[in-house]
N, C-alpha and C positions, 0 to 999 in steps of 0.2 A: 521576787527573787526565789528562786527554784535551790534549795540549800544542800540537796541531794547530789546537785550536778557536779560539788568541786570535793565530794567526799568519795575515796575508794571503799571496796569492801571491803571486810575482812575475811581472811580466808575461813571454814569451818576448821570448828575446835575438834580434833580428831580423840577421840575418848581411848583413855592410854591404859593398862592393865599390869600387871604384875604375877611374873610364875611364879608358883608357892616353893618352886626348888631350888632355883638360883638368883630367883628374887631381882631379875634382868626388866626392865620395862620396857613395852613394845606397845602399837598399837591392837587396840582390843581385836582386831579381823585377824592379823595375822598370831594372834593367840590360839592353840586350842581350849575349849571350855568343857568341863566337868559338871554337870549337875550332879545333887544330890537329892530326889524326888521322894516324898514318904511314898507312894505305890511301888516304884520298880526301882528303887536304891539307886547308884551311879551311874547315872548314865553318860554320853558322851551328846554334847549339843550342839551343834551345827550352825544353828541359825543363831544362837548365844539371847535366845528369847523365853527358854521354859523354863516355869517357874520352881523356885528351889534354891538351896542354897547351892553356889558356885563358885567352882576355882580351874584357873587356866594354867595352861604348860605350855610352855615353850618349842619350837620341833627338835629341839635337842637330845638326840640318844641318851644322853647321859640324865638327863633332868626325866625321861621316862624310867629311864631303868632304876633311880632315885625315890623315884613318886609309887614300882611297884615292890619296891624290895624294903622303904623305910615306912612308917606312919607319917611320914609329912605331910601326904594327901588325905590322910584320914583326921589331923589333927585342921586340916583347912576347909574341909567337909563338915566338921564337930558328925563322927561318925564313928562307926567299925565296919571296916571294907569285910565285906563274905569275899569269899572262894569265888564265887560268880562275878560280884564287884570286879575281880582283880581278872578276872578272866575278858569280862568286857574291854576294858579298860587297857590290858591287853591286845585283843584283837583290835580294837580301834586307834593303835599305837600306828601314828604314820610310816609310811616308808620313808626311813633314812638309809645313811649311807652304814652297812656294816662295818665299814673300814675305815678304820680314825685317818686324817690323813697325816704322812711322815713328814717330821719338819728335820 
């Protein structure tokens, strides 16, 4: 008896993540991810694989412009963003929509 044959699979367990600004849950890809590296401070990770401590954002304008204007991002780091931190982190702010839309 072959016991595999009447069993389906499971689908994979998609690893789920959490923005440190509006605290929304999403899957971990479609997060952005933050490292915080002792050699080159904040960085922004791509591949969501360098080591360090990390915290993800949402592509929401508002949850960026939150993460550079409050310590929230700094407080989910255990850190203090420099001038350059926030300048990276910045420039690596995706293209969103400048204009909220009118409801």
């Amino acid at each position: 008896m072959n016991r595999s044959a009447g069993k389906s699979k499971r689908p994979r367990r998609v690893p789920q993540r959490m923005c440190v600004v509006c605290r929304s849950t999403a899957d971990k890809r479609s997060l952005t991810r933050l490292v915080r590296t002792p050699d080159d401070g904040v960085q922004l990770d791509p591949t969501g694989k360098r080591n360090g401590r990390g915290a993800y954002l949402c592509d929401q304008r508002a949850c960026w412009d939150r993460a550079l204007t409050t310590n929230v991002l700094a407080k989910a780091l255990r850190t203090t963003l420099t001038a350059a931190d926030l300048e990276r982190i910045q420039a690596a702010q995706p293209e969103l929509d400048r204009e909220s839309p009118s409801r």
